[in-house]
ChimeraX commands (.cxc) that place a marker at each C-alpha (Angstrom):
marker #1 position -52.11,-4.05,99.74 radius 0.5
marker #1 position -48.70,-4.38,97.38 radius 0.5
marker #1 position -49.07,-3.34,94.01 radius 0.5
marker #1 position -47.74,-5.77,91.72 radius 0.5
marker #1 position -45.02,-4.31,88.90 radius 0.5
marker #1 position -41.89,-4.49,87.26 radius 0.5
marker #1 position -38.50,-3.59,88.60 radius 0.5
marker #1 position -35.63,-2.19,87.19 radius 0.5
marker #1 position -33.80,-5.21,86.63 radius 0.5
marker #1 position -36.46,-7.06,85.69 radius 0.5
marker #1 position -37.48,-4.95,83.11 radius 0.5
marker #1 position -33.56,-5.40,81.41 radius 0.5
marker #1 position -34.17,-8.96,81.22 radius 0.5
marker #1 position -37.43,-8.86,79.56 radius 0.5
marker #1 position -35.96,-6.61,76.89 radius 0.5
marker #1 position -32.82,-8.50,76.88 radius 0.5
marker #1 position -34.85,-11.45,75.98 radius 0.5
marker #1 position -36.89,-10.11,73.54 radius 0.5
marker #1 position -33.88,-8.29,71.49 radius 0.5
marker #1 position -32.37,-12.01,70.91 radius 0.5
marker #1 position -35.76,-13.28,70.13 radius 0.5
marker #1 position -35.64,-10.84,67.40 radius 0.5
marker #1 position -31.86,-11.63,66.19 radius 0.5
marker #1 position -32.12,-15.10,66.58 radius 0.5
marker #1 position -35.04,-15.65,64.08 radius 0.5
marker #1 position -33.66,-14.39,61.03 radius 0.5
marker #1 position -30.30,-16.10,61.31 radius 0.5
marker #1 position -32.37,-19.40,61.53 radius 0.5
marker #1 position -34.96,-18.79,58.66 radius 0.5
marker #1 position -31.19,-18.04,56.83 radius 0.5
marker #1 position -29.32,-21.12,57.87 radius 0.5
marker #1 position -32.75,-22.79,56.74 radius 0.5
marker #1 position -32.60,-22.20,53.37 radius 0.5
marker #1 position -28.61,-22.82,53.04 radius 0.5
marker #1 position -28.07,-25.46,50.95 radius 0.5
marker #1 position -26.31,-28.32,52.83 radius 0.5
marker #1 position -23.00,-28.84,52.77 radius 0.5
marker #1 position -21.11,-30.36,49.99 radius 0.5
marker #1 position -19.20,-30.07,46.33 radius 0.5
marker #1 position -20.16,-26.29,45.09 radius 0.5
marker #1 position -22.10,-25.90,42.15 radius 0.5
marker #1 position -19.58,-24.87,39.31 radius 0.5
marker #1 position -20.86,-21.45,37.81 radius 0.5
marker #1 position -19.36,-20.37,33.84 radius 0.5
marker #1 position -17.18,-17.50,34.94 radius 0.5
marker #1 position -17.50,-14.39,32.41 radius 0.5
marker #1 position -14.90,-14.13,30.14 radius 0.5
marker #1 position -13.72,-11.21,29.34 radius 0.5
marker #1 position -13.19,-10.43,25.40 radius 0.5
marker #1 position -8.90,-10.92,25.90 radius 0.5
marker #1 position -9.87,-14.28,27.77 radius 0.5
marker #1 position -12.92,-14.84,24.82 radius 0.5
marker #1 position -10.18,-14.57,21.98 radius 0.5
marker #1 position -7.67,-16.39,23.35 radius 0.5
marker #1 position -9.85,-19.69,24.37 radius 0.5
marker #1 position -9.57,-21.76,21.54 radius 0.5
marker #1 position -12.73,-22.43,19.62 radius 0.5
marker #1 position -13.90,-26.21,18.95 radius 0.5
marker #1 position -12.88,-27.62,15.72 radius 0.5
marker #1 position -15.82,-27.96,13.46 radius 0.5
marker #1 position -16.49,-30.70,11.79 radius 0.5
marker #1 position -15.07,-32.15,9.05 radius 0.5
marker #1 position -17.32,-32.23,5.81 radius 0.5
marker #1 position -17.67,-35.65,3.89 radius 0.5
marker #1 position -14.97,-36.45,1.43 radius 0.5
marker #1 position -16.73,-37.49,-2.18 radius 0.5
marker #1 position -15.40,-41.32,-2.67 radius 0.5
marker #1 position -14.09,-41.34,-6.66 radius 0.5
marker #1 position -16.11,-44.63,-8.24 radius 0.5
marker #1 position -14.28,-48.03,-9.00 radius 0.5
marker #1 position -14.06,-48.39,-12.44 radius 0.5
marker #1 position -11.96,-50.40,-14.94 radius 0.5
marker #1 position -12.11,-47.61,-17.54 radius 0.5
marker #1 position -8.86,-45.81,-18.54 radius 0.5
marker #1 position -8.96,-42.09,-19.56 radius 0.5
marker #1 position -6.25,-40.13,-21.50 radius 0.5
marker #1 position -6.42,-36.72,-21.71 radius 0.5
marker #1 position -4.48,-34.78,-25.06 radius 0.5
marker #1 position -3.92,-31.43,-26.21 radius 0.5
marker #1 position -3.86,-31.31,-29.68 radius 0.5
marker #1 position -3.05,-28.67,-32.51 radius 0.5
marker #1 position -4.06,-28.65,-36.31 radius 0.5
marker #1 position -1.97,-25.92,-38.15 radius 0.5
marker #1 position -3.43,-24.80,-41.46 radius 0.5
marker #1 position 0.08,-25.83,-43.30 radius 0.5
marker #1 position -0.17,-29.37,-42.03 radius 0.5
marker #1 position -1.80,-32.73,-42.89 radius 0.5
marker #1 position -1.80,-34.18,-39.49 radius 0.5
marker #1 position -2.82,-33.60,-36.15 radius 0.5
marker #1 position -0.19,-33.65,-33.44 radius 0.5
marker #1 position -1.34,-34.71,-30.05 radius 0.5
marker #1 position 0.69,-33.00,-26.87 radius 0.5
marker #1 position 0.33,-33.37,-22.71 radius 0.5
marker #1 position -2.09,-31.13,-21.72 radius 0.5
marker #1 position -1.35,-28.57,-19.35 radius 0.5
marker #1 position -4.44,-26.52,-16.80 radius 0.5
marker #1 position -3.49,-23.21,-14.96 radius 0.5
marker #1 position -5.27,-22.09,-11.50 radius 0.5
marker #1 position -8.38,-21.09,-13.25 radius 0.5
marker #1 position -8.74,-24.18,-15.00 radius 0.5
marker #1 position -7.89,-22.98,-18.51 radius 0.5
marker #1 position -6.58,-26.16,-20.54 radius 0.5
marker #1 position -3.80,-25.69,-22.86 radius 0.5
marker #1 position -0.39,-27.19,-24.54 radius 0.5
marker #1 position 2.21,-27.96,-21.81 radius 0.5
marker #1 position 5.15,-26.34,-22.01 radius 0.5
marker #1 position 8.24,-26.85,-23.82 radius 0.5
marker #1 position 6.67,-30.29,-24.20 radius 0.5
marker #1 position 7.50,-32.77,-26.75 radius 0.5
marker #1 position 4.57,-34.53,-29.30 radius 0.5
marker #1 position 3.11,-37.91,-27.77 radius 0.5
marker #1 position 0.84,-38.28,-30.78 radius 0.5
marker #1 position -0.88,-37.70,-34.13 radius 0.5
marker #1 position -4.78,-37.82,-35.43 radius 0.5
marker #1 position -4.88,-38.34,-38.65 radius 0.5
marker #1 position -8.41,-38.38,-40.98 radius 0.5
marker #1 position -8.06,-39.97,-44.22 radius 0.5
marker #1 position -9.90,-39.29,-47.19 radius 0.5
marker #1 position -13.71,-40.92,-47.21 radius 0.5
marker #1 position -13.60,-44.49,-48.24 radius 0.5
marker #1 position -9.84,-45.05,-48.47 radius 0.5
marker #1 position -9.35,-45.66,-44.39 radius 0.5
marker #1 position -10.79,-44.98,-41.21 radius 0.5
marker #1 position -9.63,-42.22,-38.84 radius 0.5
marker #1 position -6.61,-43.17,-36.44 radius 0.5
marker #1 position -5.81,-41.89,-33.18 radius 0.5
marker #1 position -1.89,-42.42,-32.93 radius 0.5
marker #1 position -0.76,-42.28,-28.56 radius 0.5
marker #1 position 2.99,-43.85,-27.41 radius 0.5
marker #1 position 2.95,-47.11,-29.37 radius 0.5
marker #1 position -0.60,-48.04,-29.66 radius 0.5
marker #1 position -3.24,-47.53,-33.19 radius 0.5
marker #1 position -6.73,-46.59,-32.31 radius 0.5
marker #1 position -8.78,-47.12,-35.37 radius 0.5
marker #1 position -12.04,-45.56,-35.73 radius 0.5
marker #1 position -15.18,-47.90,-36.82 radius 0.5
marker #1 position -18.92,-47.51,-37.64 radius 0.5
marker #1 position -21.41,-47.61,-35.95 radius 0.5
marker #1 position -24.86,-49.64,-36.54 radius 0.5
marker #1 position -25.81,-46.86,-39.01 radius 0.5
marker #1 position -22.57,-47.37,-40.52 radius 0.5
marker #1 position -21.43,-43.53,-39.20 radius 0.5
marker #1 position -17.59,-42.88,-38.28 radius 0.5
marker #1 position -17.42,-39.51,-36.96 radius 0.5
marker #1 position -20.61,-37.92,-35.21 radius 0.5
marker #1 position -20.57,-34.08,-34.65 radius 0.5
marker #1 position -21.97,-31.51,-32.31 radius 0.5
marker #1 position -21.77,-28.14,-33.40 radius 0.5
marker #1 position -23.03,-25.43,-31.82 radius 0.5
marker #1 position -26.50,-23.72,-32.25 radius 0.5
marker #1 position -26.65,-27.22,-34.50 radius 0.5
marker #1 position -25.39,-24.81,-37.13 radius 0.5
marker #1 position -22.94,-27.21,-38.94 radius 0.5
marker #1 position -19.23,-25.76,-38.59 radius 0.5
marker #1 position -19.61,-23.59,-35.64 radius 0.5
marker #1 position -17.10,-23.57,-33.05 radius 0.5
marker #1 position -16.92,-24.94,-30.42 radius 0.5
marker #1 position -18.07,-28.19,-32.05 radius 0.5
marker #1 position -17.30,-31.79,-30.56 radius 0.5
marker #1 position -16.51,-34.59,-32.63 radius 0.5
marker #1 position -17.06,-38.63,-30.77 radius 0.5
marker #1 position -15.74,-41.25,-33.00 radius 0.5
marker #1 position -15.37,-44.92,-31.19 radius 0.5
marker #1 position -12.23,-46.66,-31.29 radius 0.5
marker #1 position -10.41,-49.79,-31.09 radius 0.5
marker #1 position -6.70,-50.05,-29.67 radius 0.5
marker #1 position -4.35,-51.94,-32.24 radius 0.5
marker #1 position -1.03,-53.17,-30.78 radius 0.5
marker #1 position 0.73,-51.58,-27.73 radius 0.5
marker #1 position -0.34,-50.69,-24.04 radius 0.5
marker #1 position -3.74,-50.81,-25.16 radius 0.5
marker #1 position -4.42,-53.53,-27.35 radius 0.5
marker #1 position -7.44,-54.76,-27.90 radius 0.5
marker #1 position -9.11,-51.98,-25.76 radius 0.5
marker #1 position -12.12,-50.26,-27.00 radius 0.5
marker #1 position -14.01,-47.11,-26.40 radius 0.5
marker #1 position -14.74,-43.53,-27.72 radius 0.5
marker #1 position -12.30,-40.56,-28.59 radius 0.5
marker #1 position -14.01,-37.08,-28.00 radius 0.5
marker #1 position -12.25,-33.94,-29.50 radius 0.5
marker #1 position -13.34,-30.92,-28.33 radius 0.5
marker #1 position -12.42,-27.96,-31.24 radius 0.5
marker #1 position -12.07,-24.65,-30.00 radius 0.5
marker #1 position -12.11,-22.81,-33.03 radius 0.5
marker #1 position -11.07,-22.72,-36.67 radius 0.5
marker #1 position -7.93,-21.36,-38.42 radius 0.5
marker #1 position -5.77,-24.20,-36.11 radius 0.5
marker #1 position -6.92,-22.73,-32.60 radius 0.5
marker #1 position -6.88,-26.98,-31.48 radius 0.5
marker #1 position -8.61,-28.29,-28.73 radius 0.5
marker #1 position -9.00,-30.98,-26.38 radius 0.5
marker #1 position -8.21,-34.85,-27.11 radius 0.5
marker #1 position -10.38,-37.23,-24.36 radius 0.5
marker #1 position -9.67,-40.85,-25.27 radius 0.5
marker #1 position -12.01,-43.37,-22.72 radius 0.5
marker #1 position -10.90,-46.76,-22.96 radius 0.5
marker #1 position -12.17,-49.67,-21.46 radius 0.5
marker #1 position -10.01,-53.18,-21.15 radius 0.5
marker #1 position -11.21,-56.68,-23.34 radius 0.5
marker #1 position -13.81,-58.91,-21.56 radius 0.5
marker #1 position -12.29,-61.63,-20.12 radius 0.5
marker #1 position -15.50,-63.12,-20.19 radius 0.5
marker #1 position -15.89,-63.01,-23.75 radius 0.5
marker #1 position -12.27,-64.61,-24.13 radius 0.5
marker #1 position -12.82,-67.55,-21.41 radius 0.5
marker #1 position -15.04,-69.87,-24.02 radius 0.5
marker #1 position -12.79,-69.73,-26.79 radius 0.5
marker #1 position -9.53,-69.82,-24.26 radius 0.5
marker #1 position -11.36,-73.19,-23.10 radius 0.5
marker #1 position -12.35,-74.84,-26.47 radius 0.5
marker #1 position -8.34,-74.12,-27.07 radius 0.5
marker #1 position -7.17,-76.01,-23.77 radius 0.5
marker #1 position -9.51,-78.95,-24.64 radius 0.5
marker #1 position -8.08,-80.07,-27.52 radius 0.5
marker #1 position -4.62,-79.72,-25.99 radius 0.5
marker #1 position -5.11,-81.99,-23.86 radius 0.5
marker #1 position -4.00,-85.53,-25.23 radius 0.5
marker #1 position -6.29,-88.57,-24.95 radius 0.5
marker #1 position -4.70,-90.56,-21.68 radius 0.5
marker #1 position -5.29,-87.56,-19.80 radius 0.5
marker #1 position -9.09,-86.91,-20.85 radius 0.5
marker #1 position -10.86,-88.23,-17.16 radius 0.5
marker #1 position -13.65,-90.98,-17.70 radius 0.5
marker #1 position -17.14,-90.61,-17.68 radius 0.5
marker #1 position -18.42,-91.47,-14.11 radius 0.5
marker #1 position -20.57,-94.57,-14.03 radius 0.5
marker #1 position -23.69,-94.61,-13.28 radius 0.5
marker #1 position -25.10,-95.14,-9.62 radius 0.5
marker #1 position -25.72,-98.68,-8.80 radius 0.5
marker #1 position -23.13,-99.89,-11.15 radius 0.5
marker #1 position -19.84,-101.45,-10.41 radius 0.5
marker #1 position -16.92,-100.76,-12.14 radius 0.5
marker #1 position -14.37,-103.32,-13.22 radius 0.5
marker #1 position -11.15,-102.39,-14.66 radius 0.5
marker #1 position -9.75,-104.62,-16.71 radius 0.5
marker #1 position -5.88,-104.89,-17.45 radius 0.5
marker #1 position -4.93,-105.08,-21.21 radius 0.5
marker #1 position -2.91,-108.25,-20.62 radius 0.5
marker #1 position -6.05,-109.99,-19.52 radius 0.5
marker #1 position -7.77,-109.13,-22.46 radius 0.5
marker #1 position -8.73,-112.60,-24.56 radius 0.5
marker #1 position -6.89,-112.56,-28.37 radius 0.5
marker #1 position -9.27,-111.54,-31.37 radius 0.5
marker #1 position -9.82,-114.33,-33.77 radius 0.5
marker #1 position -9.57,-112.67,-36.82 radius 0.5
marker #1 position -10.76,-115.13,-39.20 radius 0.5
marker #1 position -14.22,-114.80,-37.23 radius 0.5
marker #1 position -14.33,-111.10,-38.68 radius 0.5
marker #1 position -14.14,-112.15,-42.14 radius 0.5
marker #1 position -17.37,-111.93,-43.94 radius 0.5
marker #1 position -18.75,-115.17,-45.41 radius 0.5
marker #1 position -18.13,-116.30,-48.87 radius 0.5
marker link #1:1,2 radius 0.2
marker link #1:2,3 radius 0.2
marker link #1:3,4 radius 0.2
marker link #1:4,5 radius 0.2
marker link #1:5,6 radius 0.2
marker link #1:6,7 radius 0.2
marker link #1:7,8 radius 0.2
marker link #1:8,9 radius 0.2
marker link #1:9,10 radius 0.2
marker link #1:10,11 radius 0.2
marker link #1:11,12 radius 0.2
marker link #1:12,13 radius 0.2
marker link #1:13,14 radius 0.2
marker link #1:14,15 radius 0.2
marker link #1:15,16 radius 0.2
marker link #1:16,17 radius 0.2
marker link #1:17,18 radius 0.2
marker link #1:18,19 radius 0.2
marker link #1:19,20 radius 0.2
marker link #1:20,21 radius 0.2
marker link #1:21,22 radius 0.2
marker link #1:22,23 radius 0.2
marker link #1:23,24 radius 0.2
marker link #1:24,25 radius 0.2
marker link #1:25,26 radius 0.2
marker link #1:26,27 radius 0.2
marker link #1:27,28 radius 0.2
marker link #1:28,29 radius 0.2
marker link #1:29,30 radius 0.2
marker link #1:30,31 radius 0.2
marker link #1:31,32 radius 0.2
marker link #1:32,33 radius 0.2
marker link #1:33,34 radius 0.2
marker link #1:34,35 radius 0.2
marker link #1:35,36 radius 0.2
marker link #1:36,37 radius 0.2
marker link #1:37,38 radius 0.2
marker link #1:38,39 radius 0.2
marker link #1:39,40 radius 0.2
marker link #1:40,41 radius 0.2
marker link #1:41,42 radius 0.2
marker link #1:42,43 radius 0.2
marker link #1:43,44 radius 0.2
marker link #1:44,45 radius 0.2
marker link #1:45,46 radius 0.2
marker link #1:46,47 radius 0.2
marker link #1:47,48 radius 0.2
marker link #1:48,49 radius 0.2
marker link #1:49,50 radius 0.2
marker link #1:50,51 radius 0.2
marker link #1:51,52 radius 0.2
marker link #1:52,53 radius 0.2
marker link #1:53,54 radius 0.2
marker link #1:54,55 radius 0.2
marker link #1:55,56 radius 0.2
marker link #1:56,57 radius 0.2
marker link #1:57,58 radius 0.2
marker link #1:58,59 radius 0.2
marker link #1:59,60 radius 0.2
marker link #1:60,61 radius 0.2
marker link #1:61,62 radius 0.2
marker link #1:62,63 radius 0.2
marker link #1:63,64 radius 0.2
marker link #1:64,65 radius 0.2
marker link #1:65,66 radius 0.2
marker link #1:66,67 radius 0.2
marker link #1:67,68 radius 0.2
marker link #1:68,69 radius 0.2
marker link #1:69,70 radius 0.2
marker link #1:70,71 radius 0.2
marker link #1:71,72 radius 0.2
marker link #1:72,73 radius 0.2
marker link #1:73,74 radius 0.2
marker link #1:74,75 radius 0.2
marker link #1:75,76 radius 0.2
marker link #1:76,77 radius 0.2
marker link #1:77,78 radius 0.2
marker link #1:78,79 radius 0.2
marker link #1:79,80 radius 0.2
marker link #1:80,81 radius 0.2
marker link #1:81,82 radius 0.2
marker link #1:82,83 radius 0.2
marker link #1:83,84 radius 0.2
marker link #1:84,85 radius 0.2
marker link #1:85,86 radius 0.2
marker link #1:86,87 radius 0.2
marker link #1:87,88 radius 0.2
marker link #1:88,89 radius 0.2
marker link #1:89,90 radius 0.2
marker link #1:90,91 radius 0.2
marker link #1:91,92 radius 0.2
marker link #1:92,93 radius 0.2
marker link #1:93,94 radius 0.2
marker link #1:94,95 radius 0.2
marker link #1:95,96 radius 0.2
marker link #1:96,97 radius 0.2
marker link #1:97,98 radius 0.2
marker link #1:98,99 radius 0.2
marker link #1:99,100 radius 0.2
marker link #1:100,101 radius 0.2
marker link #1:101,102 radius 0.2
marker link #1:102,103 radius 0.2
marker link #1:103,104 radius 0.2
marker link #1:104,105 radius 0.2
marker link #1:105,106 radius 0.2
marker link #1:106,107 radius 0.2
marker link #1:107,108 radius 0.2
marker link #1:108,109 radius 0.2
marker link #1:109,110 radius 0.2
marker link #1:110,111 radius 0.2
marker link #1:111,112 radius 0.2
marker link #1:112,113 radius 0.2
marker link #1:113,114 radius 0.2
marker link #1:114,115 radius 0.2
marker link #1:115,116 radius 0.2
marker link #1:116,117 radius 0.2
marker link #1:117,118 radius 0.2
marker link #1:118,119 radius 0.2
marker link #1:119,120 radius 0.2
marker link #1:120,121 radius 0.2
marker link #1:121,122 radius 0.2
marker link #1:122,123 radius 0.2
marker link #1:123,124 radius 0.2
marker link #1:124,125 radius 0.2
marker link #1:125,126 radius 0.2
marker link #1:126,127 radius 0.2
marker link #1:127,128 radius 0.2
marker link #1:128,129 radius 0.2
marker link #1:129,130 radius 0.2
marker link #1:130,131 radius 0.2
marker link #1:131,132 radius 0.2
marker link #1:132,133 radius 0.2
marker link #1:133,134 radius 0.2
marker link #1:134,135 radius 0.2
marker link #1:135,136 radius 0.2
marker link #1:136,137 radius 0.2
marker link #1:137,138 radius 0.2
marker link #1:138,139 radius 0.2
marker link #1:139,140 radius 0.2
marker link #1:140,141 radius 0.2
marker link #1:141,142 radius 0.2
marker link #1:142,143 radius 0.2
marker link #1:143,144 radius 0.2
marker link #1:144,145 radius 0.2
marker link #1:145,146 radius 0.2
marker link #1:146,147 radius 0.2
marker link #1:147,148 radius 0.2
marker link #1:148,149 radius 0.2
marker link #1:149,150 radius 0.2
marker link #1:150,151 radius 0.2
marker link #1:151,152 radius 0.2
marker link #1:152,153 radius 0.2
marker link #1:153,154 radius 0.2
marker link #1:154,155 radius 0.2
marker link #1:155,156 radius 0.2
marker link #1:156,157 radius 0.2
marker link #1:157,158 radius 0.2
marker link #1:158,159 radius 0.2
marker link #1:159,160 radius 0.2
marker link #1:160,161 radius 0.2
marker link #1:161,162 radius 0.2
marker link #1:162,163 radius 0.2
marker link #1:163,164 radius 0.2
marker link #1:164,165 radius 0.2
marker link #1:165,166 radius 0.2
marker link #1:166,167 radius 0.2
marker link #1:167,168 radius 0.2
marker link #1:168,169 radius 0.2
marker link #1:169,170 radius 0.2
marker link #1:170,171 radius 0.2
marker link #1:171,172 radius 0.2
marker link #1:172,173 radius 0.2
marker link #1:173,174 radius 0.2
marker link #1:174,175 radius 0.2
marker link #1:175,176 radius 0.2
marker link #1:176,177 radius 0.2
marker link #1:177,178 radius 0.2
marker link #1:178,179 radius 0.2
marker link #1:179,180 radius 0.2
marker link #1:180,181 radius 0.2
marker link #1:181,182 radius 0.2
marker link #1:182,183 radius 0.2
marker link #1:183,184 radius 0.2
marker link #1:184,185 radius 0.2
marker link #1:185,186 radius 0.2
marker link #1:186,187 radius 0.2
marker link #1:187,188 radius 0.2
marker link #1:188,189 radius 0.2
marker link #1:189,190 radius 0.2
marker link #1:190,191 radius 0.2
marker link #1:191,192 radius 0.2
marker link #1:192,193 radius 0.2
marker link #1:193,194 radius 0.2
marker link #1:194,195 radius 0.2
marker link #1:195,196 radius 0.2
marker link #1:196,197 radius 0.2
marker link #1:197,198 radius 0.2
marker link #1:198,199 radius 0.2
marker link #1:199,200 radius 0.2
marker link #1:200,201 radius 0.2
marker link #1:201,202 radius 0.2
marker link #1:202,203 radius 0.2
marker link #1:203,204 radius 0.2
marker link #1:204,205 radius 0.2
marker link #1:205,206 radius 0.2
marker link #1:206,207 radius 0.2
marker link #1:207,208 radius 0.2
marker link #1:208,209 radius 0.2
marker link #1:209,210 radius 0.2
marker link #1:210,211 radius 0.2
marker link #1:211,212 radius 0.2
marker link #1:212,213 radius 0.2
marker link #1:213,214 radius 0.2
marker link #1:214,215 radius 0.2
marker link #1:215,216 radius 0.2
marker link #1:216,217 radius 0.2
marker link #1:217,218 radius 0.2
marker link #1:218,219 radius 0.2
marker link #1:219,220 radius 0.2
marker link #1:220,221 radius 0.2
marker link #1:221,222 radius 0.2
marker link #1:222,223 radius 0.2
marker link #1:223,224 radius 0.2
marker link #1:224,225 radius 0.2
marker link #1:225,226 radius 0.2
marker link #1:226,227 radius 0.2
marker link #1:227,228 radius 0.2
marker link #1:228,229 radius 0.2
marker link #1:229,230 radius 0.2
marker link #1:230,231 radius 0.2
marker link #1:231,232 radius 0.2
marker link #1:232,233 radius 0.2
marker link #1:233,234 radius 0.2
marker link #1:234,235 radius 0.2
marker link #1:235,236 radius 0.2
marker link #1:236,237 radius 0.2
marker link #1:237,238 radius 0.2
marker link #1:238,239 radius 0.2
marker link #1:239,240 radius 0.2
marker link #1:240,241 radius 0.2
marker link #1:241,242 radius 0.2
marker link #1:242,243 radius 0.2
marker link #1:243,244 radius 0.2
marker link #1:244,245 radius 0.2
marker link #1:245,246 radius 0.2
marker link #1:246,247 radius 0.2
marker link #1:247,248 radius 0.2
marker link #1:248,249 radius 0.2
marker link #1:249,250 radius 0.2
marker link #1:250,251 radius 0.2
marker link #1:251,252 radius 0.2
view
């Protein structure tokens, strides 16, 4: 009886077989889990710190820029001096260096005076360019109000409010406070802040009206609409009937 076996070449296949049964496996379980194909994900790449510096960074953004408030009030801002040997106040442009020290400007000419008059004889004036500002009482009947310091009456600095009134010029008829901040004594001067605020036109239109009315001459004063329902006749002055006059006359 034949025994039954392998044979040299037989046995080559088998392994042959095998061998790229073993290869063939891992390439597939690898082409598996490729992703299909298609646009490549885009990876960061690492920058390097040369690369890092040179990028330019993103421009931050920009902070909110404070809006100044509408307003109709005008504000005029003074130096002024007091010398010992002088009577009067002289008013100069102000001048403010980087760190926001306020002084004289420069070489600068005199723009205007303060002048304080002797109690009862006339109120303090503020003299700026062509216009009077003449100081008036309050309710209480006080002028000049001061702040001193501490509340201990002459010390420096102190801050005098007085309110105004604008007489003639630019500001006529303007109204508002002037605030003068004193630095010291012995002349040292100080800051002049004059806030002004225009006339009401409101409180002008009624007598700017009244005024207009009786300008305006009697032909050109419109009539008095009728009333509804009622028909208005106009009637010509030549169709008017003559007055008999002697039916006026009172009886004997």
């Amino acid at each position: 009886m034949r025994r039954l076996g392998f044979s040299a070449p037989g046995f080559l296949i088998v392994t042959i077989l095998l061998l790229v049964g073993t290869i063939t496996a891992p390439v597939a379980a690898f082409q598996d889990a490729t992703p299909p194909a298609g646009t490549p994900a885009v990876t960061s790449p690492i920058q390097t710190d040369a690369q890092a510096a040179a990028t330019p960074a993103a421009a931050p953004t920009a902070a909110p820029v404070a809006q100044a408030a509408v307003t109709d009030v005008v504000t005029l801002v003074l130096w002024y001096t007091n010398p010992i040997d002088a009577e009067i106040i002289e008013l100069f442009p102000i001048a403010i260096d980087g760190g926001f020290v306020a002084g004289p400007a420069a070489g600068a000419a005199p723009s205007g005076t303060v002048s304080f008059p002797e109690d009862g004889v006339a109120p303090p004036t503020v003299v700026i360019a062509d216009t009077t500002f003449e100081a008036y009482p309050r309710a209480d009947g006080v002028i000049q109000r001061w702040t001193w310091l501490d509340d201990f009456e002459g010390a420096r600095p102190g801050t005098l409010v007085m309110q105004i009134a604008g007489q003639g010029g630019l500001y006529q008829d303007f109204y508002g406070t002037a605030t003068m901040i004193s630095r010291d004594e012995g002349g040292a001067g100080g800051v002049l802040i004059v806030a002004l605020r225009p006339p009401s036109l409101d409180a002008e239109a009624p007598a700017d009206a009244a005024a207009a009315a009786e300008d305006v001459p009697a032909e050109d004063v419109p009539a008095e609409p009728a009333p509804e329902g009622e028909a208005v006749v106009e009637v010509a002055p030549e169709d008017l009937a003559p007055v008999d006059e002697t039916a006026l006359e009172p009886a004997a």
